[in-house]
C-alpha positions as CSV (number, residue, x, y, z in Angstrom):
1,X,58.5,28.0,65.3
2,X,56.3,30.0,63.4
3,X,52.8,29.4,62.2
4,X,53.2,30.2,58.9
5,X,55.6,28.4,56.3
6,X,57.7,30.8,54.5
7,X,57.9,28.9,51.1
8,X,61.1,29.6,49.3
9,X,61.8,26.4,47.1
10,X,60.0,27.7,44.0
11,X,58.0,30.7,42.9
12,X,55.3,27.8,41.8
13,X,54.7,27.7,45.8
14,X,52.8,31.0,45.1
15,X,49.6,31.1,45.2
16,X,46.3,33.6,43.9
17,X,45.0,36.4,46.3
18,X,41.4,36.6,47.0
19,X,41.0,39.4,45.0
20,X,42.4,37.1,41.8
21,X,40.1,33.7,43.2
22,X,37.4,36.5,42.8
23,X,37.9,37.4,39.6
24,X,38.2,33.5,38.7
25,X,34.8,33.2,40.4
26,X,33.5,35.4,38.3
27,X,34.7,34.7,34.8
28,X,32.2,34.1,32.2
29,X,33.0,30.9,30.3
30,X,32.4,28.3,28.0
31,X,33.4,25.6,26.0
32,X,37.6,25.7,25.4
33,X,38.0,22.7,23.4
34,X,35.5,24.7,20.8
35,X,37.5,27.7,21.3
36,X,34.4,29.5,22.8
37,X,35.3,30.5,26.1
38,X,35.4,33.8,25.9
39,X,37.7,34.2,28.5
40,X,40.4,31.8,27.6
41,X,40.2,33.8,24.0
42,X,40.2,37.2,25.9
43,X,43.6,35.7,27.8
44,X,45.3,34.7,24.0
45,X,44.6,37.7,22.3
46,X,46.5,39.5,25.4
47,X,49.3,37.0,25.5
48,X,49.2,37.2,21.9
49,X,49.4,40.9,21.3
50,X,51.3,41.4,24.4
51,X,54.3,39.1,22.7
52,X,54.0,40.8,19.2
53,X,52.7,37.1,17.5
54,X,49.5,36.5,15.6
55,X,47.9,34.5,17.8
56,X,48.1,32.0,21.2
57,X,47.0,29.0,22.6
58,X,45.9,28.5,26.6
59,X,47.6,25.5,28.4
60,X,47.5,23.5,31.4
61,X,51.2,24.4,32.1
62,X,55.1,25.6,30.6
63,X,56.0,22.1,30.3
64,X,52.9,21.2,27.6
65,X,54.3,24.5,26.2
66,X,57.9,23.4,25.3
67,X,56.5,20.1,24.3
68,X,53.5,21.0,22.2
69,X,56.3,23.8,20.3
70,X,58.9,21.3,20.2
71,X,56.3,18.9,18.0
72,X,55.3,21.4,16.2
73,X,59.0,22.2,14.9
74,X,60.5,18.8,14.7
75,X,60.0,15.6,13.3
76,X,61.3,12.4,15.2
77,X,65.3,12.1,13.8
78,X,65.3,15.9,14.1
79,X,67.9,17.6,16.8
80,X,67.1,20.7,18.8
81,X,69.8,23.0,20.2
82,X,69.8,24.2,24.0
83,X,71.9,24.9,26.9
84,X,72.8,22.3,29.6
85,X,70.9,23.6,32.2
86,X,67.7,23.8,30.0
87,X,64.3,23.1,31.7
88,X,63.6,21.3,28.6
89,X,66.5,18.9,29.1
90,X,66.6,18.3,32.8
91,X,62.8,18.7,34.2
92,X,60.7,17.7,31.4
93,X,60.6,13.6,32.1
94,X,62.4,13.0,28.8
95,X,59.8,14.7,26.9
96,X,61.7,16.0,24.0
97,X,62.7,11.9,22.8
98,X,59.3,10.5,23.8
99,X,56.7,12.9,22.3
100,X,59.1,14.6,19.7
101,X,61.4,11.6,19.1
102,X,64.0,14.5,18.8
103,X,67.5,14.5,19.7
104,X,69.3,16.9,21.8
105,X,72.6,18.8,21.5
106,X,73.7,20.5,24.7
107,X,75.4,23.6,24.4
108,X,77.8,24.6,27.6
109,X,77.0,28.4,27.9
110,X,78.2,30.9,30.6
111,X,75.3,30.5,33.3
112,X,72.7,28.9,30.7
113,X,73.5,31.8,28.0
114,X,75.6,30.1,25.1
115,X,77.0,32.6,21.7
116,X,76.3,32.6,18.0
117,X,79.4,31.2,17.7
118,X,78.5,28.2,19.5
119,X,75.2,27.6,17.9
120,X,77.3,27.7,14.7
121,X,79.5,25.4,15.5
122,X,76.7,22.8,16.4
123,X,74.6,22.5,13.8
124,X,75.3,19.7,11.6
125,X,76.3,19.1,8.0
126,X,73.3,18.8,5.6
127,X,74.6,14.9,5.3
128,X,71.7,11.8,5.1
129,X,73.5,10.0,8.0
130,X,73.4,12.7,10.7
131,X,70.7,14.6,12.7
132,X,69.1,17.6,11.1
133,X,69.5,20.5,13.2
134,X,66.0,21.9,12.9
135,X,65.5,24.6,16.3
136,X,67.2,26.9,18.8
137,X,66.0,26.8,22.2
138,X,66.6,29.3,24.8
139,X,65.6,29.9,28.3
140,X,64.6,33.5,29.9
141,X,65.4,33.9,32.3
142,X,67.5,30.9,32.9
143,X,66.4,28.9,35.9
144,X,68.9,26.6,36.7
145,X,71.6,29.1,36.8
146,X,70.1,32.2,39.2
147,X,67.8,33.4,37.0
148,X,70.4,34.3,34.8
149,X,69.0,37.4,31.4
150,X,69.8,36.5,28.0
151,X,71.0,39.9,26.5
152,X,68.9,41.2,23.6
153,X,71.9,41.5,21.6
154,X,72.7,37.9,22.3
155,X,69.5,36.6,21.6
156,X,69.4,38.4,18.4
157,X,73.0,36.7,17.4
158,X,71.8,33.8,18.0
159,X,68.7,33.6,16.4
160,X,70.5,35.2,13.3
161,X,72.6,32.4,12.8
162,X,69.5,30.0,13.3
163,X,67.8,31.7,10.7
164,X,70.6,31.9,8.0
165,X,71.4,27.9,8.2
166,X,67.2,27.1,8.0
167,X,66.8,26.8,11.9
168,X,63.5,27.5,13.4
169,X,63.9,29.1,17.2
170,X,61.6,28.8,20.1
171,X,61.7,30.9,23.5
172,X,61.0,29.1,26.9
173,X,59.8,32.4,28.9
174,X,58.7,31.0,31.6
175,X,60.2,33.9,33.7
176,X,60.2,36.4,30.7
177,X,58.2,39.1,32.4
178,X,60.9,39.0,34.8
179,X,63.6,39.7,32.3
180,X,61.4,42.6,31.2
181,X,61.3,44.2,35.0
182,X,64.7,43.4,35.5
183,X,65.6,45.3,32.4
184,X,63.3,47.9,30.9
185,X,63.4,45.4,27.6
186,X,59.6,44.7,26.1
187,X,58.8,41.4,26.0
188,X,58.1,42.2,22.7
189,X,61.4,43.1,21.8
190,X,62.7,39.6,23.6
191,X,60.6,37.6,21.5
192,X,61.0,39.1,18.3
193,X,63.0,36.9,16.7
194,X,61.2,33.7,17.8
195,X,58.6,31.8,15.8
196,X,57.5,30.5,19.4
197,X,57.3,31.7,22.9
198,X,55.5,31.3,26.0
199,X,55.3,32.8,29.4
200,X,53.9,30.9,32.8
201,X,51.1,32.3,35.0
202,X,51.7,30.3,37.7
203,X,55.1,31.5,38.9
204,X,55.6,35.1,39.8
205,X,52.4,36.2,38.4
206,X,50.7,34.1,41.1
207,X,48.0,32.4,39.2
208,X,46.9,28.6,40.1
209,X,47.8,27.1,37.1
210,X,48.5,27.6,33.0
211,X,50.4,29.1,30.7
212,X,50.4,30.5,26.8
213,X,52.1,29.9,24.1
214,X,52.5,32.3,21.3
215,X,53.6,32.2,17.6
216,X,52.4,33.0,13.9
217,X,48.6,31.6,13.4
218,X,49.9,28.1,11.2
219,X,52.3,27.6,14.0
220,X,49.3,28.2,16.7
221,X,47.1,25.9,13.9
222,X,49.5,23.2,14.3
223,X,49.9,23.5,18.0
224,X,46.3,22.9,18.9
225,X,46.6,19.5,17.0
226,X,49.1,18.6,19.6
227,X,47.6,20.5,22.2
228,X,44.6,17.6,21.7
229,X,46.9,14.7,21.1
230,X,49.3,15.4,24.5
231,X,45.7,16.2,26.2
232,X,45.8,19.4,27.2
233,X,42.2,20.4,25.9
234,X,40.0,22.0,28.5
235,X,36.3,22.8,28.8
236,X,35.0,25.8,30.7
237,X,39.2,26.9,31.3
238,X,37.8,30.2,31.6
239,X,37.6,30.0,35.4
240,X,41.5,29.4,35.1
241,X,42.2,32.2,32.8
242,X,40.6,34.5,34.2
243,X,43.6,34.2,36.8
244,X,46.1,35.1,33.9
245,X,43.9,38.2,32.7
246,X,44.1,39.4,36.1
247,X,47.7,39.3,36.8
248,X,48.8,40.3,33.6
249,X,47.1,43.5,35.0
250,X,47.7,43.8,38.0
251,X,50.8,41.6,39.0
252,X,53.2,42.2,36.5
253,X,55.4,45.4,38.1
254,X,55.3,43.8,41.4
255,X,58.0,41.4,40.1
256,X,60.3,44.3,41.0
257,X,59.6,43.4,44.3
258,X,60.8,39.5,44.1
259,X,63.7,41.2,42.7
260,X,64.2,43.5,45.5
261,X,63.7,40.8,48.2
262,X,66.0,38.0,46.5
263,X,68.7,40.3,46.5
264,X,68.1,41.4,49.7
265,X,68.1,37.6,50.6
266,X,71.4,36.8,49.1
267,X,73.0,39.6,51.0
268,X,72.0,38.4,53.9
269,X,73.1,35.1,53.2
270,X,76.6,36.1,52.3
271,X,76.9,37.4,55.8
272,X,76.3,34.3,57.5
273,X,79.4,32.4,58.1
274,X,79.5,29.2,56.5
275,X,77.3,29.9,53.3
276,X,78.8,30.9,49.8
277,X,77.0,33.1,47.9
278,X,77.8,35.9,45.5
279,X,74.8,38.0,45.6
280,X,76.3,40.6,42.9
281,X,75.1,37.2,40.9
282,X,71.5,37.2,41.0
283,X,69.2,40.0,39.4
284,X,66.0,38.8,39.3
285,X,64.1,36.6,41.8
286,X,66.4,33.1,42.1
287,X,69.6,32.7,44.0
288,X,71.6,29.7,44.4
289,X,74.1,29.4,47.7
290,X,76.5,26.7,48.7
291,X,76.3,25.1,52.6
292,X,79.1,23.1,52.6
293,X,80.9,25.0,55.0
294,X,78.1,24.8,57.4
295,X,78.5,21.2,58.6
296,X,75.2,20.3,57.6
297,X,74.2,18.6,54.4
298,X,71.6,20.7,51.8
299,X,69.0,18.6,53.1
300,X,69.9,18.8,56.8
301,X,70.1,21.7,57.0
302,X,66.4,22.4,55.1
303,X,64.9,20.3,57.4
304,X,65.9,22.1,60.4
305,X,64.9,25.5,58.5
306,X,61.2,24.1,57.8
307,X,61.0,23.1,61.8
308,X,61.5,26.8,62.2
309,X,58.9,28.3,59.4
310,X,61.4,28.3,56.6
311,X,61.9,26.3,53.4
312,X,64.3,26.5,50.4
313,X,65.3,23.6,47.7
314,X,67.5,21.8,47.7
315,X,69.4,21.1,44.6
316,X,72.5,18.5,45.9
317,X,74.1,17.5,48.9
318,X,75.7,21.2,49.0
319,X,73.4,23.3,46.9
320,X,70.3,24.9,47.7
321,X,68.1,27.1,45.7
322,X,65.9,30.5,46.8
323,X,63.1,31.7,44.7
324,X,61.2,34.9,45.9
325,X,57.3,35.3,44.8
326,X,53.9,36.8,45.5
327,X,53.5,35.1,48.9
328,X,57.0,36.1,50.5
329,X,57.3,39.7,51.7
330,X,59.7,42.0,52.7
331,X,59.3,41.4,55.7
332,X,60.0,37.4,55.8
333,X,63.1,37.9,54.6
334,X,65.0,39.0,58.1
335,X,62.8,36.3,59.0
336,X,64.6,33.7,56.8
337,X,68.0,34.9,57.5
338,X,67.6,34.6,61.0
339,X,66.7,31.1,61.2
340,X,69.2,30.2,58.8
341,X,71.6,32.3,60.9
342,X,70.6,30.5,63.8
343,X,69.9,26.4,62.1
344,X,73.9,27.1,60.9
345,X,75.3,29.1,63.8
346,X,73.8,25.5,66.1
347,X,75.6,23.4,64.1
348,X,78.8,24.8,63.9
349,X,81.6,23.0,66.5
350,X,81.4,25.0,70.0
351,X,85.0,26.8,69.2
352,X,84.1,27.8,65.1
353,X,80.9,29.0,67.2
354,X,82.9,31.5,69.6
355,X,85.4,32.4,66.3
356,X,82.0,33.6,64.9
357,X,80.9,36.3,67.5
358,X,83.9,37.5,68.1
């Protein structure tokens, strides 16, 4: 076994480089809650101009993002709009009913991307004994289905009809920058048509911990009232921020590379019998493969892989997730391959095992 983990279950395994915890150690600070750390502002007004809004808000994570926007748009009774697979729906501990008192209404889209047409469809009658539809919600890139890009053209669609039946829409971009590598489309451009976005720091951009949300300046008003009430207010943040400043400088193109190694991942994968993958699937950095031809279950099978330096996550008895970041290079990835290569090539049956090198 190796010495060193190679952390594949999440880019949020990803962690800062010493020149980034240097550049934290350094910050110049003060007090957040006031709105006078100079950093934290510096970090919003890059965010900020950086997304095309007014102005931004610093906070403790992507999760107090959706929530803290969701608040802001709704009113308990209201209903918000989103895919299946949305972060908001499935990883957010309920967050939507307990802090919004919102509904939900799930939208099946093609790999977490749903149509105008759809959107249409579900939003509901201006009648006193339904819901009010009241937001949009999208996800980019879409986690739970391979890091999946929302086209501009769809977004724009979509966001069209929102806007012509009174909707308010709000982007989850917690992997937007990704999008943008992927794709040569601004992050501007993607969140255009949103009266609220965000994008994490402490995914691929490798910082400990935060994220910002963006929007016009009575949207960003509003949100620090809930930004207190959820408690997320900080004191001298600036130590964290200064984490985001730096890798929105310096960490931003080398997304390309997450890219490069996932797909480089997922094509070794596919050539392993026993695992089903398409890796013509997956552009950016998350893959998604199926072991049930292995003979091992999703969880078996991980905990063979970590016993040999090498972890993934795993999703259901047959599923299992890859996400490439900051702290997996190029060269881990033959790395990876051959111990899965060798966990699944162990526990194939002793004749499936000759089939396979001949």
């Amino acid at each position: 076994m190796q010495n060193r983990l190679i952390d594949l279950a999440s880019d949020t395994k990803s962690r800062p480089t010493e020149v980034m915890r240097a550049a934290m150690a350094a910050a110049e600070v003060g007090d957040e809650q006031a709105r006078e750390d100079p950093t934290v502002n510096r970090l919003c007004t890059m965010v900020a101009e950086l997304l095309g809004k007014d102005d931004a808000v610093f906070l403790p994570s992507g999760k107090m993002c959706n929530q803290v926007a969701y608040r802001v748009h709704c009113r308990p009774g209201d209903e918000i709009i989103l895919d299946e697979w949305a972060h908001g729906v499935n990883a957010e501990a309920g967050g939507i009913a307990a802090l919004s008192g919102a509904n939900v209404r799930v939208l099946k889209g093609d790999r977490g991307v749903f149509d105008a047409d759809q959107v249409r469809a579900a939003i509901r009658p201006r009648r006193p004994d339904v819901p009010r539809s009241r937001l949009v919600s999208i996800e980019q890139t879409t986690n739970r289905a391979g890091g999946a890009i929302w086209p501009l053209a769809t977004i724009e669609a979509v966001t069209g009809v929102a806007r012509e039946s009174g909707l308010a829409a709000h982007m989850d971009g917690a992997r937007l920058l990704n999008a943008q590598v992927a794709t040569g489309v601004a992050v501007r451009d993607y969140a255009a048509p949103f009266d609220s976005v965000w994008i994490d720091l402490s995914k691929g951009l490798g910082c400990p911990v935060g994220a910002v949300l963006a929007g016009s300046t009575g949207f960003i008003e509003d949100a620090w009232r809930f930004k207190h009430q959820f408690g997320g207010a900080m004191r001298q943040a600036g130590i964290l921020a200064a984490a985001g400043v730096y890798a929105l400088e310096n960490h931003v193109a080398r997304l390309a590379d997450d890219h490069d190694n996932a797909q480089g991942l997922a094509r070794g994968l596919a050539a392993i019998p026993g695992i089903n993958i398409d890796p013509e699937a997956f552009r950016t950095n998350i893959i998604f493969f199926d072991v049930s031809r292995t003979g091992l279950r999703a969880e078996e099978l991980n905990a063979r892989l970590v016993e040999r330096g090498v972890r993934f996550q795993v999703l259901d008895a047959t599923q299992m997730r890859a996400v490439t970041h900051i702290d997996v290079g190029a060269d881990d990835i033959p790395t990876a391959l051959a111990a899965v290569s060798a966990v699944v090539g162990a526990a194939a049956p002793a004749g499936e095992r000759e089939n396979r090198t001949r």
